[in-house]
C-alpha positions as CSV (number, residue, x, y, z in Angstrom):
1,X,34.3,106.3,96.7
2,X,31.0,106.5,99.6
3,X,32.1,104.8,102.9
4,X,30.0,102.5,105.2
5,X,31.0,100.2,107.3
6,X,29.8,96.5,108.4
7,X,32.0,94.4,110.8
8,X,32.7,90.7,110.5
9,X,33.5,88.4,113.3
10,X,34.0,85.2,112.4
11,X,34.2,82.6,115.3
12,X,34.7,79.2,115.7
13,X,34.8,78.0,119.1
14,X,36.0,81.4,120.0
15,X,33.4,83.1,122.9
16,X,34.8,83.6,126.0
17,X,36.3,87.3,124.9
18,X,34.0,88.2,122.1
19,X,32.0,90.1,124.0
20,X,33.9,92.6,124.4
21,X,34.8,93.0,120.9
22,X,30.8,93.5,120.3
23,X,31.0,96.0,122.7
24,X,33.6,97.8,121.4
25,X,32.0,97.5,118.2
26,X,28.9,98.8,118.6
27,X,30.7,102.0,120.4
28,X,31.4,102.7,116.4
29,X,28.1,102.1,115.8
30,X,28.8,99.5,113.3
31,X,26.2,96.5,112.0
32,X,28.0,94.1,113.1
33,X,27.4,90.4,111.4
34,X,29.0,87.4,113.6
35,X,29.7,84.2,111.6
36,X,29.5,81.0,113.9
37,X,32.1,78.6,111.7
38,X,30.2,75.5,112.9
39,X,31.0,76.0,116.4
40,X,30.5,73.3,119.2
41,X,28.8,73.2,122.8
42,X,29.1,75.2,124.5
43,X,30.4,78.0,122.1
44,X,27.3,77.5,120.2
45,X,24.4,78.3,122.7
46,X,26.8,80.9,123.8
47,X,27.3,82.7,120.4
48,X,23.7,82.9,120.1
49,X,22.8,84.8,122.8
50,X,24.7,87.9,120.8
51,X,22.1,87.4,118.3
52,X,20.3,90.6,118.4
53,X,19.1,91.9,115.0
54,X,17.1,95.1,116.6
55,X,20.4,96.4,117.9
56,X,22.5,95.9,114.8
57,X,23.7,92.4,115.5
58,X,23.2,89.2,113.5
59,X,24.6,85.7,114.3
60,X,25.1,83.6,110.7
61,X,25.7,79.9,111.5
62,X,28.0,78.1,108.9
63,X,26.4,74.5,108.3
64,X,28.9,73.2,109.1
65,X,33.6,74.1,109.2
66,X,34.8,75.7,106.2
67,X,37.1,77.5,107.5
68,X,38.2,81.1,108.5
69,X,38.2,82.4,105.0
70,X,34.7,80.5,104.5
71,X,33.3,82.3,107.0
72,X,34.5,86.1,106.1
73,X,33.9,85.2,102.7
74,X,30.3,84.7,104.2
75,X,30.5,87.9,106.1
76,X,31.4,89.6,102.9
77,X,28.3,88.7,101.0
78,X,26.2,89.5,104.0
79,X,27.7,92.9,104.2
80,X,27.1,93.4,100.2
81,X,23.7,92.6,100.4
82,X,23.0,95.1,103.0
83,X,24.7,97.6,101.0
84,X,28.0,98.3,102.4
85,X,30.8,99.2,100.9
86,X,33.6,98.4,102.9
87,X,33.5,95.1,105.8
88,X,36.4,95.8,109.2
89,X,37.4,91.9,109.9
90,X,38.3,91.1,113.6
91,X,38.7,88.2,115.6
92,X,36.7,86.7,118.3
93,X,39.1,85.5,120.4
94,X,40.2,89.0,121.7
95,X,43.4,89.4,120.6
96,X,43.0,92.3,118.9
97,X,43.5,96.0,120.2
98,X,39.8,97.1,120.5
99,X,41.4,100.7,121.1
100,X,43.1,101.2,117.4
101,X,39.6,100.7,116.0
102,X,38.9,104.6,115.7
103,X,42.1,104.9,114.0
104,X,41.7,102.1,111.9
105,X,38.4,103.3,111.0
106,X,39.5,107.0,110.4
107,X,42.4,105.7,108.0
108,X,39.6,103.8,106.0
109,X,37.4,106.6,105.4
110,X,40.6,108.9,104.1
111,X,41.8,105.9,101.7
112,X,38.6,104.3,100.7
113,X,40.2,102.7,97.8
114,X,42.4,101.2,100.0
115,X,42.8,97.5,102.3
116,X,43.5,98.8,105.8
117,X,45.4,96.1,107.7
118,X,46.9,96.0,111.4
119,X,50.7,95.6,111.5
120,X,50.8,93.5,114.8
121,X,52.8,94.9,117.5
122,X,53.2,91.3,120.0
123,X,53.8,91.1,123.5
124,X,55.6,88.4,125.2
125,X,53.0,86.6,125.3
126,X,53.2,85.5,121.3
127,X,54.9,81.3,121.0
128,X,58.1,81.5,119.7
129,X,56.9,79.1,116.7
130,X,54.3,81.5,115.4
131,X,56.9,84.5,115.4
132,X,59.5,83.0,113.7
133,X,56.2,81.4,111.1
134,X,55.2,84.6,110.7
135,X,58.7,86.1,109.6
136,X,58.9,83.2,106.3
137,X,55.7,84.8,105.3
138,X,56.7,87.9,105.7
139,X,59.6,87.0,103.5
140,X,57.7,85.0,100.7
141,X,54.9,87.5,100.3
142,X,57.8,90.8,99.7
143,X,58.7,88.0,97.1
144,X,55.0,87.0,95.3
145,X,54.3,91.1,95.5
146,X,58.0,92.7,94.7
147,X,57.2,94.8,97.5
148,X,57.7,95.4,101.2
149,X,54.2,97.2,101.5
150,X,52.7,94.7,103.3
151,X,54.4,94.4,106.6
152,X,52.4,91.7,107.9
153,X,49.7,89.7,105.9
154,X,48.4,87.2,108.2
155,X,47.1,89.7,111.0
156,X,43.1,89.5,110.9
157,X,42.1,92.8,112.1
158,X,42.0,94.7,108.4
159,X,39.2,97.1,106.4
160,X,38.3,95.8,102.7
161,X,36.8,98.0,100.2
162,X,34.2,95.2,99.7
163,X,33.8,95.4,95.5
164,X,37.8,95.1,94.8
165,X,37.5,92.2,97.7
166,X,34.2,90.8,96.1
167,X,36.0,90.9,92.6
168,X,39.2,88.7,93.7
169,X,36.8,86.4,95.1
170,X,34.3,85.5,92.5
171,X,37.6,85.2,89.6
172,X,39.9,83.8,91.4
173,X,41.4,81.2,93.7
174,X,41.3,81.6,97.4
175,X,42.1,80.0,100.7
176,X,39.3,78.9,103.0
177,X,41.4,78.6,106.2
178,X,44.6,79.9,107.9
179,X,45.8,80.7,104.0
180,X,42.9,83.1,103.8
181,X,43.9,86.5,104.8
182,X,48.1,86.1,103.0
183,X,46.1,85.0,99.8
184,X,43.2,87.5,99.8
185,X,45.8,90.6,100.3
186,X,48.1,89.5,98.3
187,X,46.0,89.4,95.1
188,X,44.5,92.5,95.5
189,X,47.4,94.2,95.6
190,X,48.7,92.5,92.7
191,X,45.3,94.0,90.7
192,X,46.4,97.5,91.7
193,X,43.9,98.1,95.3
194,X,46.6,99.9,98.4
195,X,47.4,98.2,101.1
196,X,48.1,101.2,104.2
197,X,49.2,99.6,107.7
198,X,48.7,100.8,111.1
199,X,50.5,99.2,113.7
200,X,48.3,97.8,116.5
201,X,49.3,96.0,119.5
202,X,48.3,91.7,119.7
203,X,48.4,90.1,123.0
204,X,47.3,86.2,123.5
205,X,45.2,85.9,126.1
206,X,46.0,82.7,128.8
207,X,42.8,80.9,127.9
208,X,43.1,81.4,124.3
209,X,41.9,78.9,122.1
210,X,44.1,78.3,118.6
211,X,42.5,77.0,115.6
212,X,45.5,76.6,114.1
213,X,46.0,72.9,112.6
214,X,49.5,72.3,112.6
215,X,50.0,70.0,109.3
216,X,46.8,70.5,107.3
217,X,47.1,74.2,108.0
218,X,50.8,74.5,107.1
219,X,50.7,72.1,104.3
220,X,48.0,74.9,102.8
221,X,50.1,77.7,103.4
222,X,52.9,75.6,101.9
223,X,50.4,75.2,98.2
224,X,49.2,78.8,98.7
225,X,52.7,80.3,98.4
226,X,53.6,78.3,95.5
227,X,50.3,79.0,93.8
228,X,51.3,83.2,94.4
229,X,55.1,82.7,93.8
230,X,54.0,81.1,89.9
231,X,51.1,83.6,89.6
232,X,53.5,86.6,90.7
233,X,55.6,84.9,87.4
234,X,52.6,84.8,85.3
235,X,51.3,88.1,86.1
236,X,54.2,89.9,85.9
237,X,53.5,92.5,83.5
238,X,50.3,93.2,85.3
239,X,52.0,93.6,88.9
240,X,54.3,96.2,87.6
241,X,51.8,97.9,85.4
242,X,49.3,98.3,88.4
243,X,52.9,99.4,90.7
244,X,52.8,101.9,88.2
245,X,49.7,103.5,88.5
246,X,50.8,104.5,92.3
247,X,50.7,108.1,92.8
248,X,53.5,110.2,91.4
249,X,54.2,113.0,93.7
250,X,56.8,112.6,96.1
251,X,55.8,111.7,99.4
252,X,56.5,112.9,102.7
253,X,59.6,111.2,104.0
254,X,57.1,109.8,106.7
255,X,55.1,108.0,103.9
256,X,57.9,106.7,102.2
257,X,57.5,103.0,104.4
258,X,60.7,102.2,106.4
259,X,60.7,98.2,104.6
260,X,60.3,96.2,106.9
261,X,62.2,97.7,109.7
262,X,61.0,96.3,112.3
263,X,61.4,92.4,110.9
264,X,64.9,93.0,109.5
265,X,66.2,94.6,112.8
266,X,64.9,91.3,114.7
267,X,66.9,88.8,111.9
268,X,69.7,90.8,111.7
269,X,70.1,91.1,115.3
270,X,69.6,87.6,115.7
271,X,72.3,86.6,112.8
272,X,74.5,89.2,114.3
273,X,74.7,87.4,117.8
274,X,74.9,83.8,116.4
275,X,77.8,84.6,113.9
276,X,79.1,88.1,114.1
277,X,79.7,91.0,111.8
278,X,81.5,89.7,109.0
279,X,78.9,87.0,108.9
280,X,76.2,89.1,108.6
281,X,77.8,91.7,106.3
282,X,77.9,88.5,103.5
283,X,74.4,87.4,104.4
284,X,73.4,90.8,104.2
285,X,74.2,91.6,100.3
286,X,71.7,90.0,98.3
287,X,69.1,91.3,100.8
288,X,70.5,94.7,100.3
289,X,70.5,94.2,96.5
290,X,66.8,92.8,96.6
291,X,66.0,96.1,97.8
292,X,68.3,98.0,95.4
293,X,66.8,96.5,92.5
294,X,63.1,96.8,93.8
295,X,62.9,99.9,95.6
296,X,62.4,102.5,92.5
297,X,61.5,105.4,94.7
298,X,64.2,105.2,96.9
299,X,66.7,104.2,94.1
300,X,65.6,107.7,92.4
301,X,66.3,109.8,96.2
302,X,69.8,108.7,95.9
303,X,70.2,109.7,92.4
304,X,69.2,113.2,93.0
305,X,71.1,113.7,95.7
306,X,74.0,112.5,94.3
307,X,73.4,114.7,91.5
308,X,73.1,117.5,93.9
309,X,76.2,116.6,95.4
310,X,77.9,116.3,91.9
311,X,77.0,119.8,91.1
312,X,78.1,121.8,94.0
313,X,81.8,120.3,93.2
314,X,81.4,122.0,89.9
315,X,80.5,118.2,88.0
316,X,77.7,117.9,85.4
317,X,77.6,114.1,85.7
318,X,75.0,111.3,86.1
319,X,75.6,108.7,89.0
320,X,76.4,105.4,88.0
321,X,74.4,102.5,88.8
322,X,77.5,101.2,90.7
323,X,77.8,104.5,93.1
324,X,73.9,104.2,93.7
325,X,74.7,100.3,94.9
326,X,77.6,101.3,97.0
327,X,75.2,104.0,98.5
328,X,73.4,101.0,99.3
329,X,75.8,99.2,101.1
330,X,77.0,102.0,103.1
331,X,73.6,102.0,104.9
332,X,73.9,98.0,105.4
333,X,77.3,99.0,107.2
334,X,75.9,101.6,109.3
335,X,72.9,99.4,110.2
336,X,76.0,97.2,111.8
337,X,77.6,99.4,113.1
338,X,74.4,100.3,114.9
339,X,74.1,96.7,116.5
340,X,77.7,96.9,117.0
341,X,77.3,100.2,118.9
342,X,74.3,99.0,121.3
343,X,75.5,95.3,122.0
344,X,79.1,97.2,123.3
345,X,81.5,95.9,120.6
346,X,82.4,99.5,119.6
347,X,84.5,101.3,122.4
348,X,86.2,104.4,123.5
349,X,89.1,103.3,121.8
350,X,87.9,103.2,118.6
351,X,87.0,106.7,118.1
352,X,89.0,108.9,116.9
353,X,90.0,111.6,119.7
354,X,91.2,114.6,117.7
355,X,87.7,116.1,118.5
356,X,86.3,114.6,121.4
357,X,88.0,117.7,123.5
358,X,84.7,119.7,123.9
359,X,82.5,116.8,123.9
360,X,84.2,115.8,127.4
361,X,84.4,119.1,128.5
362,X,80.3,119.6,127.9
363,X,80.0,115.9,129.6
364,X,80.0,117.3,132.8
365,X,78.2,120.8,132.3
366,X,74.8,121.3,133.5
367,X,72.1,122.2,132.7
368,X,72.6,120.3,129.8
369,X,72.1,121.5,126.2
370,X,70.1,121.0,123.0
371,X,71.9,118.8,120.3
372,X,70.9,118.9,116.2
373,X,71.7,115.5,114.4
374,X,70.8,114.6,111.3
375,X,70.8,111.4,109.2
376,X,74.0,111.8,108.2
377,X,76.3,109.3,109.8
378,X,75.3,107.3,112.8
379,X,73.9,108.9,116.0
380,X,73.7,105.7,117.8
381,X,77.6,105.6,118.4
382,X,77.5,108.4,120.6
383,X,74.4,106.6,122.6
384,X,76.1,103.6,122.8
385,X,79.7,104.9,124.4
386,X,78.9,107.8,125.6
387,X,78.7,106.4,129.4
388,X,81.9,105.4,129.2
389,X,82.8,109.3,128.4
390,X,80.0,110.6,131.3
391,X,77.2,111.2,128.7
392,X,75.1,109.0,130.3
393,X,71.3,110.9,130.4
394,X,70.3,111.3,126.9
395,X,66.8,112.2,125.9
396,X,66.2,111.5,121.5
397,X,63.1,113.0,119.7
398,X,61.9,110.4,117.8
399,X,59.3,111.6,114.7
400,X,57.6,108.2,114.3
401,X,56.7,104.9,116.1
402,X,59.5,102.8,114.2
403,X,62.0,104.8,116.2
404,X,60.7,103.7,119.5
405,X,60.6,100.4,118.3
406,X,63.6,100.3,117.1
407,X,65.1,101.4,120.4
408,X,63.0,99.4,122.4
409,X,64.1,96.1,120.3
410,X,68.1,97.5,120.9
411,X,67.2,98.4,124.1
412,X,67.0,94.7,125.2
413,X,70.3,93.8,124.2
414,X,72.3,96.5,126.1
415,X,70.0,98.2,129.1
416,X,73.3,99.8,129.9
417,X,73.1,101.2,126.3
418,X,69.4,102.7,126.7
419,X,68.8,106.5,126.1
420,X,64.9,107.7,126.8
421,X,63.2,108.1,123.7
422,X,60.0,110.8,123.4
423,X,58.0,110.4,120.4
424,X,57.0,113.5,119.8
425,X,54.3,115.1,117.1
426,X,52.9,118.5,118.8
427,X,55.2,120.0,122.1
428,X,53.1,121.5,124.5
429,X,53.6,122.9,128.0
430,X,53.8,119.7,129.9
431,X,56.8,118.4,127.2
432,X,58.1,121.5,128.3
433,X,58.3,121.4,131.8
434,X,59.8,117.8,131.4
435,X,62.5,118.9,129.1
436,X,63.3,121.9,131.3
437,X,63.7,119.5,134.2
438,X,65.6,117.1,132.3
439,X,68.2,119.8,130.6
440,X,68.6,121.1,134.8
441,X,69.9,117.3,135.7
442,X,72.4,117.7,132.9
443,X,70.1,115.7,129.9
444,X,71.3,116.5,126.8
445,X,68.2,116.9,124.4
446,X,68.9,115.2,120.8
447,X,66.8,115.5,117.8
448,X,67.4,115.6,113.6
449,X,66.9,118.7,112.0
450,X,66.9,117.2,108.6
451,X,63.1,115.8,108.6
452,X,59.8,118.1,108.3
453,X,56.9,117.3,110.2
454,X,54.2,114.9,109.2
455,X,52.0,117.6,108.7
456,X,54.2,118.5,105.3
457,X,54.5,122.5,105.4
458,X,53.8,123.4,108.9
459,X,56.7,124.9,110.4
460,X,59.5,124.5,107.7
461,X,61.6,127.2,105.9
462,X,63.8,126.6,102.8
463,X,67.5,126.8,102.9
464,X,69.8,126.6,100.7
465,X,71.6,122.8,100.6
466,X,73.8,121.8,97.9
467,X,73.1,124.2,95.1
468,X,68.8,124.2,95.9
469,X,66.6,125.3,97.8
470,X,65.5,122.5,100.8
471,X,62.8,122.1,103.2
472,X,64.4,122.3,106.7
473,X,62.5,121.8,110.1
474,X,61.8,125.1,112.3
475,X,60.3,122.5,115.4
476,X,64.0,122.3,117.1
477,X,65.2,125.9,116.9
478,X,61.9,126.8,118.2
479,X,62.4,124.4,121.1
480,X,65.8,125.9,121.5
481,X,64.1,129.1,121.8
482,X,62.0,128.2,124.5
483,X,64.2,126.4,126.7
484,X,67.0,129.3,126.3
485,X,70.2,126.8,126.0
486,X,73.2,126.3,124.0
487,X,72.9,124.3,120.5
488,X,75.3,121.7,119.1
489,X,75.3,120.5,115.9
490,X,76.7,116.8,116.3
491,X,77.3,114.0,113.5
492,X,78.9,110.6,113.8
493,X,80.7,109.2,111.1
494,X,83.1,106.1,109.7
495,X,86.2,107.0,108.8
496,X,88.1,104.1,107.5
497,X,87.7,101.5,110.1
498,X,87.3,104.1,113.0
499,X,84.7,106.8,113.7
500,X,84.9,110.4,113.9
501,X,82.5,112.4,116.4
502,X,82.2,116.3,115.0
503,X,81.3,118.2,117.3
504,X,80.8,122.1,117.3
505,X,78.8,124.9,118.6
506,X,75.8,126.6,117.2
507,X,75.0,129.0,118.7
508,X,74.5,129.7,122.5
509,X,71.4,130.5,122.5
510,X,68.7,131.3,119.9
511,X,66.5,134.4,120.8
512,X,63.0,134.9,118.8
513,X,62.3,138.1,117.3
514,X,59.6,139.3,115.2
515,X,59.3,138.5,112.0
516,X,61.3,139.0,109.1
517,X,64.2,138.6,111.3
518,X,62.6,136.1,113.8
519,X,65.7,134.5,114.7
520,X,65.9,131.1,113.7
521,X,67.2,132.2,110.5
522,X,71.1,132.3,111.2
523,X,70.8,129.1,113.3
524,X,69.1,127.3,110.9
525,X,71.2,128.6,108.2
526,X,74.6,127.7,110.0
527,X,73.0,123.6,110.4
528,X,72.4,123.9,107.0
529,X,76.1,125.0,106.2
530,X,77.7,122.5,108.7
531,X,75.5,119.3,107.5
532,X,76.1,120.1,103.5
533,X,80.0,120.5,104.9
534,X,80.0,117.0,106.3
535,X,77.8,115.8,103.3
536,X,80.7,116.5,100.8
537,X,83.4,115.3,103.3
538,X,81.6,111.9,103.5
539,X,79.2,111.5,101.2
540,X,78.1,107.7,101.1
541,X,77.2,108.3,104.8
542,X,73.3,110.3,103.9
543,X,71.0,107.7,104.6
544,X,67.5,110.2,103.6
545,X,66.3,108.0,101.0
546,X,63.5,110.2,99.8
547,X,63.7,113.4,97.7
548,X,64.8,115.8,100.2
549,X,64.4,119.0,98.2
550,X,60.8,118.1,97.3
551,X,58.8,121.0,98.7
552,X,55.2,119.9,100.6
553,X,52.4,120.7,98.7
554,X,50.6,121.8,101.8
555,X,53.5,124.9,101.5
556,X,53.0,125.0,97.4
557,X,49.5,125.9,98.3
558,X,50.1,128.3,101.0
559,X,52.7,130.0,98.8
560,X,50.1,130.3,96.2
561,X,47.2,131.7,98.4
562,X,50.2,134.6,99.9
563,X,50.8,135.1,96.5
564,X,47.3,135.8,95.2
565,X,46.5,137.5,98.1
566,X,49.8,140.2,97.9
């Protein structure tokens, strides 16, 4: 699909900030159409002084209010007419981080086939009603699409492919105001176009202006979800068929999308501190078997894995739907078991001590040392007690923006509980230097060796893990390399209502050598032996819900071009 871009603003009494959304605009070089909703004085005479056609900007005046989705649906004609493919929607009233635009622009041109939305990222600025309205529609559209995809419909700052936007349009029903952009997306996934989300940050501004109507506008969002809940009913058979058509080859585990991570953390948290853990453990199972029965993808990850796992004890048999489920619910325990770690309700004395002995012992010892996790188990007990035991300065890798999130969100309920979290894609000198200093105060430096890079086969080697061949991270063994210090290999587990913290030695230290032997082979080898070890011991506790031994394809083709070369 050709890619070009027009930009819509629509605006209705919105002008003190938009200004600087123009600017930022025409820094893309965009034609940029604004689409005065029928504004008043003195928005009016002020939107009109942005009129200027010779510079890529044209001012459309609405006769009169129609609404937000009136005027983008305006916007979108506009656009067509002029030829463009694809129309970038953001609001006037500067909420909006102006900065994500390259990014967001960037993913539109790599998925052109694709609806590019903003998953908000809100501030404290953001009413407490509006949050918590946001979450029920969060809720009803995973419903009208069987799908957590889309993270957030209702944020305005988004990239249509303007034909499969054009189609919905012109055959089918749409909202005109606040039920706009919820209805738009929503139907185009349902005929089959992607919806990819980028997380940008949302701040209300002190002199912001809502347009929200509180009745009429609820009372349309009210019809518009019943209208999608009995269309997802009616449709049914074309939803899933178009669900189908998805592409086929396994994804990076950093494509599979964490479902709604974010927005479950928040209620759960919020259900956990209201009525406790047994509470939320009951509340928590038809949500957990909403996902179980939607999630294909991840349904399938457990399967080979426990498959794997069957065969390496010498079984050739098929999980049952019933161990998949309790799978399942063993990561809805460990997600309490993380609130329970960070709010404080899990204490010393509820690990088991007939391994804590070199844990102590390594407390104290500095410099610090370089510790390999995995998602196995549950890391966060060891962050959460582990000032009570003198671990108290903790640095975590984290491979994605979720993660940081995720802490930040926990991080709020316990300070006390807080370890520093780098999010980390390339490590250069000046990560280096910081880690060094960090690992002299006695830091101890934690990060999985069980996920690849984002960039798919850069820096991974295969190793064997339960019975096949596995892709396996080299990006901490070659920071243990540079920094010269000792590696653990550390995993925190349940064991009946207690936990266990196992704890053991890697190596001291791993030296780099020239290849074939470059040294990260025996280190990498003996993680790979210790995590299949605790795999078998406690098996329900692997929460890597995506195909593990799925090899990249960026490695298939590098293989293939050694190959032809030798």
């Amino acid at each position: 699909m050709s890619f070009s871009l027009a930009a819509i603003v629509p605006s209705y009494n919105h002008y003190r900030h938009i200004g600087r959304v123009i600017e930022a605009l025409q820094a893309q070089s965009l034609r940029i159409f604004i689409i005065d909703d029928g504004s008043q004085e003195p928005a009016k005479s002020a939107l009109e002084k942005f009129h200027d056609p010779a510079r890529g900007v044209t001012l459309h005046s609405q006769p009169e209010n129609g609404g937000k989705g009136a005027a983008v649906m305006a916007g979108f004609n506009l656009a067509a007419a002029e030829g463009f493919t694809h129309a970038l929607q953001i609001d006037a009233d500067g909420q909006h981080d102006i900065d994500a635009l390259p990014a967001l622009i960037q993913l539109a041109t790599v998925h052109p086939d694709s609806l590019i939305s903003g998953q908000p990222i809100y501030d404290e600025t953001i009413p407490a009603s509006r949050k918590f309205a946001r979450w029920i529609t969060h809720i009803w559209v995973w419903i009208e699409t069987l799908s957590t995809t889309i993270t957030d419909s209702m944020c305005g700052y988004r990239i249509y492919p303007l034909a499969a936007a054009t189609e919905v349009i012109n055959r089918e029903q749409v909202g005109h105001y606040m039920d706009f952009d919820t209805e738009i997306m929503v139907r185009m996934n349902w005929r089959g176009t992607p919806v990819r989300m980028l997380p940008i940050h949302v701040t209300y501004p002190e002199d912001n202006i809502s347009n929200f109507r509180l009745g009429a506008d609820n009372w349309l969002i009210t019809k518009m979800h019943t209208r999608l809940v009995f269309g997802m009913l009616w449709r049914l058979p074309e939803i899933l068929r178009n669900r189908r058509r998805g592409p086929k080859e396994p994804r990076h585990w950093g494509r599979v999308n964490e479902r709604g991570a974010t927005l479950g953390l928040k209620l759960l948290f919020a259900f956990y501190r209201i009525a406790g853990r047994r509470f939320c453990w009951y509340a928590m199972q038809p949500v957990l078997l909403y996902f179980f029965v939607t999630s294909r993808e991840q349904r399938n990850a457990s399967r080979i894995y426990w498959r794997r796992l069957f065969a390496t004890r010498g079984k050739a048999e098929e999980p049952s739907l019933h161990q998949l489920w309790r799978h399942y619910r063993s990561f809805g325990s460990m997600a309490l078991d993380k609130l329970a770690a960070w709010l404080g309700d899990i204490r010393s004395t509820d690990i088991l001590d007939d391994n804590l002995g070199e844990l102590d012992r390594l407390a104290v010892r500095k410099p610090g040392i370089l510790v390999v996790t995995s998602h196995l188990g549950n890391v966060d007990i060891l962050r959460a007690v582990g000032a009570a035991r003198g671990i108290d300065n903790i640095t975590v890798f984290a491979h994605t923006r979720n993660a940081v999130r995720f802490n930040h969100i926990l991080s709020k309920a316990n300070p006390a509980a807080t370890v520093d979290i780098m999010e980390v894609q390339d490590i250069g000198p000046a990560t280096l230097i910081e880690l060094e200093e960090k690992l002299a105060a006695g830091n101890w430096i934690v990060i999985a060796g069980d996920r690849i890079p984002l960039e798919g086969g850069k820096r991974i080697r295969n190793l064997d893990f339960l019975g096949a061949p596995a892709p396996f991270s080299e990006g901490a063994w070659i920071i243990a390399a540079l920094l010269g210090c000792p590696v653990y290999g550390l995993h925190c587990l349940r064991d009946g209502k207690k936990y266990r913290i196992l704890f053991e030695k890697i190596t001291d230290r791993v030296i780099r050598r020239r290849a074939p032997n470059d040294g990260l082979e025996a280190p990498m080898t003996e993680y790979a032996r210790i995590l299949q070890e605790n795999c078998q011991e406690y098996p329900e506790q692997w929460y890597n819900f995506y195909d593990f031994w799925a090899i990249p394809k960026q490695q298939i083709e590098t293989d293939k071009n050694l190959k032809e070369t030798i």
